[in-house]
Each structure stands twice: as C-alpha cells, then as structure tokens.
N, C-alpha and C positions, 0 to 999 in steps of 0.2 A: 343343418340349414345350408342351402346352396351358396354358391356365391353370389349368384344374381339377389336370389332372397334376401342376403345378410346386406347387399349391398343400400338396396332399397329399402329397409327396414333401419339401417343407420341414416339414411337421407330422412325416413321419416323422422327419426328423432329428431336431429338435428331441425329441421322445420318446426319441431313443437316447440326447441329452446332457443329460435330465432330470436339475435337482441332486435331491437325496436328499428333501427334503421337497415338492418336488412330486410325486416318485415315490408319497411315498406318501399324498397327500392323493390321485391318481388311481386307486393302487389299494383305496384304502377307500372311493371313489365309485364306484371297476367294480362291486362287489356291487350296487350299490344301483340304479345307471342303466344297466348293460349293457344293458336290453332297451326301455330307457323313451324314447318318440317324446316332441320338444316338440308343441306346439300348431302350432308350421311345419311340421313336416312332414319335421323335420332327427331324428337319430337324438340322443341325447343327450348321447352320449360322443364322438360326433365334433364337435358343438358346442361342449362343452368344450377337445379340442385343437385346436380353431380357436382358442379364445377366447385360450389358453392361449400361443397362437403368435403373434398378432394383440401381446399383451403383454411377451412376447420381445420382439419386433420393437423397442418404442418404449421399451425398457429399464427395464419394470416390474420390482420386488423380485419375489422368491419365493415370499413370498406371497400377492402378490396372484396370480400364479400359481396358487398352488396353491388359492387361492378359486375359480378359474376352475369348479373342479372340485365343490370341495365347497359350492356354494350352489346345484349341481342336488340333490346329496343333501340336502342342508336338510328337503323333503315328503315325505321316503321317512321321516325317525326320530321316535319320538314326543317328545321330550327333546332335540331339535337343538342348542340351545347348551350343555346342560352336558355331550352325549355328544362334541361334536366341541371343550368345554374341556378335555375328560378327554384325547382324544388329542393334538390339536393346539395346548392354551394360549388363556386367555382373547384374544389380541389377533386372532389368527386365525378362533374360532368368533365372534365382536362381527363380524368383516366380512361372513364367510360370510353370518350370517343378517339382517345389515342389507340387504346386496347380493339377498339375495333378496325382502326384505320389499319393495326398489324392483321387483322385477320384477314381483310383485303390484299393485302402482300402475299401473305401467305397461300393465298389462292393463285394469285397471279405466278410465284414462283413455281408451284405445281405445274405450268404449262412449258415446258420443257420440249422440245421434241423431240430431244436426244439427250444422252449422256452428260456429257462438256456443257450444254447450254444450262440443263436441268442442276448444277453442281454450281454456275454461275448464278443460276436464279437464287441457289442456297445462298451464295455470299452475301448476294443482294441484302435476302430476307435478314441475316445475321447484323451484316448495317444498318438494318431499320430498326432491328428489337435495340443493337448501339443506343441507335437515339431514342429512342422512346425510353431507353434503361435512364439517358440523362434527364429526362420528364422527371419519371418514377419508377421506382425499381420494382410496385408492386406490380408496372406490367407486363414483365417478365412470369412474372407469376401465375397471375391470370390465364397466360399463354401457354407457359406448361400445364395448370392443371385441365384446362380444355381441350387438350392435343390427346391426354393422357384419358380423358372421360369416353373423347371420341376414340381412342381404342378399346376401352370396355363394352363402349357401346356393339362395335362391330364384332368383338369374339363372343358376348352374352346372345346377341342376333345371327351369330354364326352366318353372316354376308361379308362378302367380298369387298376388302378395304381396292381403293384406287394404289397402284405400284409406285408412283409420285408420293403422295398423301403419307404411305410406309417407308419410303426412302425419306421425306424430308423428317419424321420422326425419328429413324438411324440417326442421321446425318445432321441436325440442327437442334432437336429437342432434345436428346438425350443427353449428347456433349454439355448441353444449353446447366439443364441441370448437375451435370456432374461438375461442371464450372461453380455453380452456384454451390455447390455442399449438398443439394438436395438429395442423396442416394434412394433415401427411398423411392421416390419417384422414377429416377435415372434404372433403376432396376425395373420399376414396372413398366414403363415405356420401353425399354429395348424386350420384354420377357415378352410380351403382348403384341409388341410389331415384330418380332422374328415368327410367332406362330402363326400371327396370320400373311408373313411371306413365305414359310418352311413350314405348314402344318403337316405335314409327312414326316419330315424331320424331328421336329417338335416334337409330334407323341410317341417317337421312336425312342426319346433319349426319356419322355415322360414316361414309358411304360417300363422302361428296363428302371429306372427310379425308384418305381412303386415294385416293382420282382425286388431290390434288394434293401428295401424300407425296411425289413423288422427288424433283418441284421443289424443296417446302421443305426436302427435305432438301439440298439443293445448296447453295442457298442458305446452310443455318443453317451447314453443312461453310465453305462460303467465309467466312462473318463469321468464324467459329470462328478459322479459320486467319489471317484478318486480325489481328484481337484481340491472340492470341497473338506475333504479329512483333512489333507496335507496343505492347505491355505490356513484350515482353523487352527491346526499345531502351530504356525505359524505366525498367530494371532491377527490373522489377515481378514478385513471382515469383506466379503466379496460374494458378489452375483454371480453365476456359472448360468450361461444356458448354451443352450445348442443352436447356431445361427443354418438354416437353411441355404442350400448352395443353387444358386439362380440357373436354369437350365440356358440358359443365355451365356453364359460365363463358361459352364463346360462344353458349350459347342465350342466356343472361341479356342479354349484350351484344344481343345482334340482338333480345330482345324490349324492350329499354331504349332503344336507341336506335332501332328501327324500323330496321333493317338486313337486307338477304338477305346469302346467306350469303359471296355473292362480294362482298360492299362491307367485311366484315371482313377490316380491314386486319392486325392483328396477331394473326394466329394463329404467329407467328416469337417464339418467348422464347430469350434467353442467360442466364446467370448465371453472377458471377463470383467466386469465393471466393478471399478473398487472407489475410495472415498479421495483419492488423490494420488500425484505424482508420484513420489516417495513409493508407493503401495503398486502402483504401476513395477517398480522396477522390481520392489520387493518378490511380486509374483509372478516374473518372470522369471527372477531365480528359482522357484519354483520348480516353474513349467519344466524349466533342462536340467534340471537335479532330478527328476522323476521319470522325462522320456530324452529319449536321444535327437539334439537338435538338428535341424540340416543348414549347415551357417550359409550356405548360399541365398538360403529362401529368408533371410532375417531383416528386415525394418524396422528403422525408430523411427518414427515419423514423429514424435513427442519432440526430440533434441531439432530435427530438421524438418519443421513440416511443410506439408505439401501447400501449393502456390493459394489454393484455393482455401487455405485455414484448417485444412484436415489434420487430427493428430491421432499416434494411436503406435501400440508397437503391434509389429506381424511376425508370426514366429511359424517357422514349420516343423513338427517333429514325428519321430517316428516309435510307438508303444512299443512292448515287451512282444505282445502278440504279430508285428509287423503292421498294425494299421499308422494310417496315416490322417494326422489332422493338421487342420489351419486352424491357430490361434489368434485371437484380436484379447489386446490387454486393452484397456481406458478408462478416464474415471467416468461419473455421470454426467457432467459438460461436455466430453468430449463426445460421448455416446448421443447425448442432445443436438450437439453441430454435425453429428455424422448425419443422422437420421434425416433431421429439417435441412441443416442449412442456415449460416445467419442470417442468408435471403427475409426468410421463412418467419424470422423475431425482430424483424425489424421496427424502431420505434418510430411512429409517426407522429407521434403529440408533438416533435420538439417545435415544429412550424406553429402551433398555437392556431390564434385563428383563421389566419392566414393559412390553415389549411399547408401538405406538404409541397416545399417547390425545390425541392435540392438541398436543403440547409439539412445541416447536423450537428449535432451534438461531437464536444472532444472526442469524447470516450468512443463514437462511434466510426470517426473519422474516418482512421486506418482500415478498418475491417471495408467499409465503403470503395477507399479506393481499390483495394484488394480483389471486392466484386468485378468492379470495372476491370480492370486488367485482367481480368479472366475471360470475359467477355471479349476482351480486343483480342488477347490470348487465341482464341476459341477463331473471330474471324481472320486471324492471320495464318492458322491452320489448314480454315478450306482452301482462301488464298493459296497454301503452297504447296497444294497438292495436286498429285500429276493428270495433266490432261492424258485424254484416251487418244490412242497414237491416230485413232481416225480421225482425230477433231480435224475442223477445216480452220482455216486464216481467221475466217471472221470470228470464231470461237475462241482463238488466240489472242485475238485483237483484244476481245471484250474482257476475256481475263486477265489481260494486261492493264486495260482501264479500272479493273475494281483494283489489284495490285500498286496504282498509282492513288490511293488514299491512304491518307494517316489518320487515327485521333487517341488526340491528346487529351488529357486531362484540366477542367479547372481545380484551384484550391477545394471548391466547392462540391468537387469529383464529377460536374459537369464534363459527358465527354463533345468532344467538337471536333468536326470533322473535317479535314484540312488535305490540301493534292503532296504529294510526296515532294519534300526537301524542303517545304514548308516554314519559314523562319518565325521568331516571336511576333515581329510584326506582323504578319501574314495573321498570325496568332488572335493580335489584339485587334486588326481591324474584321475577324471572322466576329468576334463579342458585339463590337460596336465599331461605328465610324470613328467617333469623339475619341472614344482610348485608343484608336490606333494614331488618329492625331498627336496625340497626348504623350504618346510610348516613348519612353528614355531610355529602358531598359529590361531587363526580366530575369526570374528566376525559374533555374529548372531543375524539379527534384531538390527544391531548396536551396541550388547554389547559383551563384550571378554567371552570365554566361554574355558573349557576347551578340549583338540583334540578328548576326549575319548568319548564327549558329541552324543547322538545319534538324528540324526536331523528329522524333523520331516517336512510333506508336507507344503507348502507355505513359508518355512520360505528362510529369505534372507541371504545369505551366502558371507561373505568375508576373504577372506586368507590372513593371515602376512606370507611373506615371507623372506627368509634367500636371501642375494646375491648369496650366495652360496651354498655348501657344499650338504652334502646328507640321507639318512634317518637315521633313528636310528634302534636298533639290538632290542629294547623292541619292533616295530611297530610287528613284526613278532612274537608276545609270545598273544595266542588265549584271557589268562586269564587278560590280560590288558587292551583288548579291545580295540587297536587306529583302526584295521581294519573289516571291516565285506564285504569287498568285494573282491571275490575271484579274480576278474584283478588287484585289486592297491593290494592286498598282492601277486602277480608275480611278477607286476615289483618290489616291495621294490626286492626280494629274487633273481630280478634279477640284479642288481641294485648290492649284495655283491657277487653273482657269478663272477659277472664280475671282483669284484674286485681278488677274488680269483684263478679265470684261468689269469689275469693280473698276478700273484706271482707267481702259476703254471709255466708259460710261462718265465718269467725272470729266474725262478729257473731252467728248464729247457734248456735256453736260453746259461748261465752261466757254465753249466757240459757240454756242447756240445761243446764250443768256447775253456773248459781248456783241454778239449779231441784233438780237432783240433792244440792245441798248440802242447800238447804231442806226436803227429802225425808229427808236422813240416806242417801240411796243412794248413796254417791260412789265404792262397789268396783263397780255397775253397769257391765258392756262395754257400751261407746255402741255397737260394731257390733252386738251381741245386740241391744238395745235398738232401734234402726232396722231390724232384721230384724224383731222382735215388732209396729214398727208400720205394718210394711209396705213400708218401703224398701231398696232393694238395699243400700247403703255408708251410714255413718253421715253423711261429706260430704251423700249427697241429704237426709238427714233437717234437717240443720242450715242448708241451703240455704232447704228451705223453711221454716225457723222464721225465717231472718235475713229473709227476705221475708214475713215474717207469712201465710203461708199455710195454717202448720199451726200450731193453738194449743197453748201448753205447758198448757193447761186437760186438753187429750186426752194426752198425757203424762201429766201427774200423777195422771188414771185410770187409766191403764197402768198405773202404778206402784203404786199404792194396789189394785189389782187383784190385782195382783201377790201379794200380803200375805194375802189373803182364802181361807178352805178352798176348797184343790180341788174343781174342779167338776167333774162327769161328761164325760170327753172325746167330745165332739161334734164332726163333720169336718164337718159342714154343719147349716142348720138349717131344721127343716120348720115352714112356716108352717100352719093350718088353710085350709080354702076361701076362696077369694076373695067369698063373698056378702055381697053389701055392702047395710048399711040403706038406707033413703032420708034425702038428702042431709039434713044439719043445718044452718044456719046458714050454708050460703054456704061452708063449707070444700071446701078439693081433694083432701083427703085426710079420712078417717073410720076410727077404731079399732071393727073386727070386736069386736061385739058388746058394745061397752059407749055408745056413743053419742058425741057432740061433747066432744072433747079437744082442748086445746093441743096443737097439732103445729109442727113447723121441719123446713124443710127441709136436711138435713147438706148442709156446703158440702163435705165432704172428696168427694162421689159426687156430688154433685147428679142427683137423680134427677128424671124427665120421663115423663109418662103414656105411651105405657105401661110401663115397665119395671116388672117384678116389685119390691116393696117389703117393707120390716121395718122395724119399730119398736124403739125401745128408751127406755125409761122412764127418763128425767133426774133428778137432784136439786132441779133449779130452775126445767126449761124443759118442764116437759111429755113429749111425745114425741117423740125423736128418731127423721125419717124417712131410712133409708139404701136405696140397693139392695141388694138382697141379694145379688150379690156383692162388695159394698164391702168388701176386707181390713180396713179397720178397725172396721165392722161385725161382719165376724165372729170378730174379736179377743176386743170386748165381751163377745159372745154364747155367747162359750167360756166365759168368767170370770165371767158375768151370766147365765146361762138365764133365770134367774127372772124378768130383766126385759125382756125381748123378748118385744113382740104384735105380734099381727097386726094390720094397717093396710092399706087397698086405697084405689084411688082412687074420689072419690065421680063418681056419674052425671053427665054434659056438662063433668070438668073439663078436657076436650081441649079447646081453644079459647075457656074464659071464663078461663083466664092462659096469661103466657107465663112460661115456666121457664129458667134461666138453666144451659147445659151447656157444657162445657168440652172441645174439638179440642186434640188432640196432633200436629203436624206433626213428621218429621225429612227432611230434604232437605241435597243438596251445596246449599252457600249461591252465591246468583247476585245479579247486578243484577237488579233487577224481580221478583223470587221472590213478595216482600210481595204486591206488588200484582197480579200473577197469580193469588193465590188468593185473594184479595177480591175477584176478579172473579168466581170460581166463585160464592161466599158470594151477591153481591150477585145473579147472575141466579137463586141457587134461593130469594131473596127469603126469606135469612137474616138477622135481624138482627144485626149484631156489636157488642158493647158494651165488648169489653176486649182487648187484645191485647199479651203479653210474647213478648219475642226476643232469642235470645242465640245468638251463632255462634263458635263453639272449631273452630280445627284446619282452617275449610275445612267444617264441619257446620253448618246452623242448624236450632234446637230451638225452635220456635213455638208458641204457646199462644194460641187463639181462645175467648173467653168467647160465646158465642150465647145468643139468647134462641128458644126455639122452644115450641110450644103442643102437643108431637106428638114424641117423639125418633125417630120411626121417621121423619121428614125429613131425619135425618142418611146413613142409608147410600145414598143415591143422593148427595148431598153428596163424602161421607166419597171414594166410587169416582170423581168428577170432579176433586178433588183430587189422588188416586192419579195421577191422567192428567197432570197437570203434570209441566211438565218440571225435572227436577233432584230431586224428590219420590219420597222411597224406600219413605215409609209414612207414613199417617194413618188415625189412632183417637179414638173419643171414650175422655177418662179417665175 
C-alpha cells in the first residue's frame, strides 16, 4: 500500500471510531468547509482529518481533536466565539479561535521580503504561539500537526510548496516540536520540507539508501539477533529493533562534517527498550562487552537529561566486522516521552467544568513549566541569531525591538510578556492593576528577591501581596528603579492623580456648598447647577473651582440671575454688523458704536482674532469680552439681554498682541506623549506658556495655555497633533 493509500485509509478509520464530540465538532464544520480550498491547495476537510489523525496518533484529548475542525470554520461565522460557545463550551470555542488567530500570524510572517525581516517575522510568530501556549498548550499542538499535514499534503500532490511556507517549517516548527519532545513529528516535518526544498538532493541520498538497504539490513538483522542472545544470558528481558536513520539527519551530518555519502559511517541504529533503569545500565554493559565503544560518541541522558525532559543513554560502537552503529538504551516511558512528547499526554480534566484555563495538577506542574522554558528557550534562539551582513538599520532596529522582550513565568506557568529589565512590579501590574497596587513583594524561582530586581526570561514569578492599600511615591522616581515599564509607571501616576483630583474635588466641593450658604441657595441641585454653567457632572464643576479655574464670582451671578424677571427666551444671540470705528487708544478690541471702553478679555473662552466676539457689560470691569459661543456667555445673555453689545476687533490687532488660548488634548497616556506634542507646538513656532496633566485609567487629559496673535494658527496645529501617536482628539476649548 502506498503511502498516500495507507494514509487515507487510517484517516478513514479513524473517522469510523470518531468519539461523539469530535463527530460533531466535524459535522458542524462539514456545512461550513465542505467546499472551501486552503491557500495549499489541500481541500479543507481533508486537512482537517489529517490534522485530526496526525493528533490521534500522538494521543492528543478530543478536543483538541475536535479543534482540528472547528478553527477552519472560525472565517466562515460572524460571532465565532460566542456561536461555537453556545455549541461546544467556552474552553473549546477559546482554542478554536486562539488556534486560528496563530494561523493568521503565521500567514502574515510568511510575507518577508528578504532574509533578516522574513527571520524577524519568525520571532514574531514564535511570541504569539509564547502566548497562545499560556491559553493552552494544546495550541501548540494543533499548529504542529497542521503545518506537518500541509506538508504531506504538497509531497503526495507533488506541487510546489511556497520557499517562506518551507523555511518557516525549518525554522519555527520543527524546533517548536523538538522543544516540545515530540520527535516523531520533529523528524517528519524537517524529512518532508528538506524534500520539497532539496528534491535532487533528497532522492540522491534516497537512492543510494535503497542500493545499500539489503546490506544494512543483514547487517542491523545479525546485531539484532546477537543482542538478543547475549541480553537473554543475561537475564535481561528487552525489545531490540532496528530504528531507521532520517535522510534529513544524514544530510546534516555530511554537510557538518564534510562527508560523502559513503564515508557515513552510521547510517546502522538499534534501540533497546527494557523494563527499567537498573536494566538500562545493565544492557549497556552489554552493549561494550560485545562491540568496541567510541567513548567520544557516549551520552547518558538518563543521569543528565536534556532541557526538554528527554532521557535515554546513546552509545556508538564499532562490530567485529568493522560496521558501525548508533545505539539508543530506554525503558518504555522513556521511549513513550521520546516519541510523543508530554505535550502530546497532557491532562486536561483537572479544570473540571470549568473546562482548561492554565490550572494543573502537582504532579503535573514541573513538567509544564519545563514546556514553557523551552519555548522561551526556542524564541531567545532566533532572537540571537545572526543577521545577514546585508540587513539594513531598519532591520537591525526591528531585531533589536523583539530582543527587548522578556517573559516570565506565572506559578500557574502562565507566561507573560514584559520589555527587558522588567522589575516584579512591572510584573504584577502586567496581571492586574489592583495586585500591582497591592505588591509588597515577590518571589523568584522560589526565593524572595528584592522589587528593584530586573527579571529575566524563563524565570518564575510570584507576588506578596498587601490586602490592601496602594503604591508607593518612590515607585515613580527613574533613579530607584521599581519600574521600567512605561503602562505600570501610568497607572502608579494614575493611581495618585486620582487621589488628587479626589482633594481637588472635595476642596472645590466645600467653596461651592459655603458659597450656596452665603446665597441662602442651599436646596440648589449642584448637578442642575453645573449643567446651567456649562459643565457635564457637578464633579467637573467643582474640579475646576478647587483649581481656581472657574470663579465662584461667575457662580454667584448665576445665582443672582437666577432671582431676576424672566427674560425673553433667546437660543442664541444676534450681534449687529461688524463695522468697526477707527481704532481708539491702542485697544484690541472696540464697543460698536459707542467708542473706547474698558474691555477684558473672559478667561472662561479666551477669545483670539479672529473669532466672532460679544460683549457683556460688568458691574465693576467694564466689558466683558467672550466668544460667542462661549456657554457661559450665553448663559449671561439669556438672563441679561439688556447687557450684551456688540464689540469687534479693532483694525491691525492681529499681530500687535499675542492672546492667550487654551488646547484640549485626550490620548492613551504613553512614555514621551508630553514631549511629542511640544514638539508639534514648537515647529508651528507656538508659544506655550502653561501646561496641566492628569492621566486616570490609562487616559491622559492635557491642557496647553498658548499664546497666539491669529487663532486661525491653531487648525493646522490642532490636525498635527491629531497625527500623534496615542492622540484620540484635540480641540481648542
């Protein structure tokens, strides 16, 4: 039987012994994908029961099975996770479309234009499977056996894979699994993308294989048969077969060591699986009591095993007749973790109903964080590997920016992704606000350490936390170093803003209620009242009176307004023509038709030539000049007709002063935000003379005093500001 045959004839079965919910996570994706081609060139639903079969094999749950299926249907629904929560359970639709959001990545890394970028995109992708692994680890999984279908796909249709597509399989997925313990796979994935990057090559080293198969096989038949005598004398009870040597492996060798292909010696492997450790050693004594060992070529991986949980002893030696073989000793567990992977047996009941979200079992703990650091392992690898001496700056730039990530571990082997040098605190406010509030202290790798300490990749991270209370005023001082990340140094800073427009607000709160006394108003709604002078919530009214902004003088004409016969209801108000005397006295502004008056400029609007202008006739100060759309202007003007004139600006007072306007910024608050848009200010050769800032929530609320001769300097201003980054809106007030 072919391979293609065998292949397809085990996915049939597999489909007849379908458990119940991959049955039906298939057939609620048959609607969706029955007729739909990937991007390969594979049908979709046959990629799926590859995928599906590929994860059988290395004894993936059922779920993740039954993801196989439903993270094609994911771009067929509009409402992907709550329609496949509604069927399948939140733990199931979270993989589905995490598992798909990496395929998008994965796409997107492919677009490479060159070398250096295409090797950045890899890190990229290696950071997203990162976090998706702290989701779920089964979608890691998923990813390999779909990377690995879609290369069977392309060598059984014998079409031409994309050079991207085969490089990001080298370079991401194979490592990915050899990280993981999965070998089987990690072997089919590099055997299947080197053929189809080196098919010349490839059937060169396959043909000369097959010219000297009978030998070897006599050969590996006579060790075989040796082994087994001299193990049973030795009352050893043990499996002996012949392991196949991956044509991938001996390219490597002959391009490592400059070898043709008849100078490799050990293309001969045995492996010996026995019932335990003990019997491990036992039949290596064996082994070099019968052939002659080569001690260079000798590993115990059992006493010292490798990063990723591998154990095994390797032994090279040399027959009677001069062949050469690679020996593998192991018991059946070890041969179990070789093959899968504890990826691969992962238990997923211990979440209960609750479906998996991170949580594990003691026993399973260790081996978990294990994974993860293989992982991080794995992206600090590409990280440091060398650019092509043609890369340009910007290429340099960008590798330096993945280079400047760390992530660490939770207890819970959550990993979390943090900028380098990165402190506990940086730590705890990456989890939440509240526990970075909270933070007293931490534990790293188990041992107490202090907040300032800068953490480093793999390591595992735990926070002492306070019940209560909240940061401290040193976290916010550079040269102490609790923080190096520019979101937990906002919220700390937001964190005492608050506290301080909180005293802002009571202080303003408290001149407002003794002013309402003094009035005899005291049944007055403060929210009516800060609606009548123009403000949304009473809070903004009282804000700005505890910052002396808004005087309780304009209040108490509110008030006194208030008391006075109704006035004819005017929604706006019409000034007469603008034909203005000739200039009196050097003023900038001149009352239509009555000659030189005291005028001021209202600070609530601060108005600037040109904006249309109103007057309004003072008790003490002359004329009050406002814009005319100044809400508090037209307050007045409703309750006061009588004292509203017209006022225009006088001839040349565009540039014999400057006028003092006021910029409203709202932006996500960032490092460098400030000084980003003082840089707009300073090249449109705006002067800035006063500047408030306050940032709540992760928001900052900015306030630029300017002095301009011309307000119509602001909207080219105003639209450059706009263009900063983090900058959601700016207006003058």
């Amino acid at each position: 039987m072919t391979p293609a045959r065998f292949e397809s004839a085990h996915t049939a079965r597999l489909q007849d012994s379908q458990p119940e919910r991959v049955a039906q996570a298939r057939a609620y994706a048959l609607a969706l994908i029955d007729t739909v081609v990937l991007e390969t060139g594979e049908p979709a639903l046959e990629h799926a029961d590859g995928v599906r079969a590929i994860l059988a094999d290395i004894g993936a749950d059922d779920d993740a099975q039954a993801a196989a299926y439903l993270n094609l249907a994911v771009p067929h629904l509009a409402h992907p996770h709550d329609q496949l929560r509604k069927h399948f359970g939140e733990p199931l639709a979270a993989l589905a479309v995490q598992t798909r959001k990496l395929v998008e990545v994965s796409r997107m890394a492919r677009g490479g234009p060159d070398e250096a970028e295409l090797r950045r995109r890899h890190i990229e992708l290696v950071r997203r499977l990162l976090l998706g692994f702290s989701r779920d680890l089964r979608v890691a999984l998923l990813r390999l056996a779909s990377r690995l279908q879609s290369l069977r796909f392309f060598t059984r249709s014998k079409s031409d894979a994309p050079a991207a597509f085969l490089a990001e399989s080298m370079e991401v997925y194979a490592p990915l699994a050899n990280r993981l313990g999965i070998w089987q796979i990690k072997w089919e994935l590099e055997d299947l993308a080197f053929r189809l990057m080196q098919p010349a090559v490839y059937k060169d080293i396959a043909r000369q294989l097959d010219e000297r198969r009978v030998e070897r096989e006599q050969g590996i038949q006579a060790a075989i048969a040796q082994l087994h005598d001299a193990l049973r004398q030795q009352h050893i009870a043990a499996q002996v077969v012949g392991r196949p040597k991956h044509i991938y492996s001996i390219w490597r060798k002959m391009q490592g060591k400059q070898l043709r292909f008849d100078q490799v010696m050990d293309l001969r492997a045995l492996r010996i699986i026995v019932a335990d450790v003990n019997a491990c050693y036992a039949a290596l004594s064996v082994v070099h009591s019968m052939w002659t060992a080569l001690p260079e070529e000798f590993d115990d991986y059992i006493a010292r095993p490798k990063p990723n949980g591998y154990q095994s002893l390797h032994t090279v030696v040399r027959t009677g007749s001069g062949q050469i073989f690679e020996i593998q000793i192991r018991t059946e567990a070890m041969h179990a973790y070789a093959e899968h992977g504890s990826a691969a047996h992962w238990a997923y009941k211990e979440a209960g109903v609750k479906g998996y979200q991170g949580q594990v079992q003691a026993d399973d703990y260790q081996t978990r964080i294990a994974l993860a650091r293989q992982l991080l392992a794995l992206q600090q690898e590409l990280a440091r590997g060398p650019l092509p001496a043609s890369s340009s700056g910007a290429d340099a730039a960008a590798e330096a920016d993945v280079e400047d990530r760390i992530f660490v571990l939770t207890p819970q082997a959550r990993i979390v992704e943090l900028v380098k040098g990165a402190t506990p605190v940086d730590f705890a406010y990456a989890l939440h606000t509240d526990l970075g509030h909270r933070c007293r202290g931490a534990r790293v790798d188990g041992a107490l350490v202090p907040l300032t300490t800068p953490l480093r990749s793999g390591q595992t991270v735990e926070i002492v936390a306070a019940k209560e209370g909240g940061p401290s005023r040193d976290w916010l001082n550079p040269e102490l170093g609790y923080l190096r990340s520019p979101r937990a140094r906002a919220k700390v800073r937001a964190w005492f803003n608050q506290i301080v427009q909180q005293d802002t607000i009571a202080k303003g709160r408290a001149q407002v209620e003794r002013l309402l006394q003094r009035e005899g108003k005291t049944s007055v709604n403060l929210q009516t009242l800060a609606e009548g002078l123009g403000f949304g919530t009473a809070d903004e009214l009282f804000e700005r009176v505890g910052k002396e902004e808004f005087s309780l003088r304009q209040i108490e004409t509110f008030l006194r307004a208030q008391t006075s016969p109704p006035a004819a209801q005017e929604e706006t108000v019409t000034l007469p023509g603008n034909a203005a005397p000739p200039k009196a006295g050097g003023q900038q502004v001149l009352v239509v038709g009555v000659g030189s008056l005291l005028t001021q400029l209202a600070s609530c609007c601060k108005p600037a030539p040109p904006d249309v202008i109103g007057g309004f006739v003072t008790r003490e100060k002359g004329v009050s000049v406002h814009r005319i759309n100044c809400p508090n202007f037209r307050n007045i003007a409703r309750q006061h007709p009588e004292r509203v004139i017209a006022v225009t600006w006088s001839q040349g007072s565009e540039g014999e002063a400057l006028y003092p306007v006021d910029i409203e910024v709202s932006a996500s608050d960032r490092q460098g935000l400030l000084r980003d848009i003082s840089e707009v200010l300073t090249k449109e050769r705006i002067n800035v003379i006063a500047v408030n800032t306050r940032s709540i929530a992760d928001r900052a609320q900015m306030r630029f005093t300017v002095q301009l001769s011309h307000s119509g300097k602001l909207r080219r201003a105003l639209g450059l500001i706009a263009e900063v980054p983090g900058v959601m809106k700016a207006w003058r007030r």
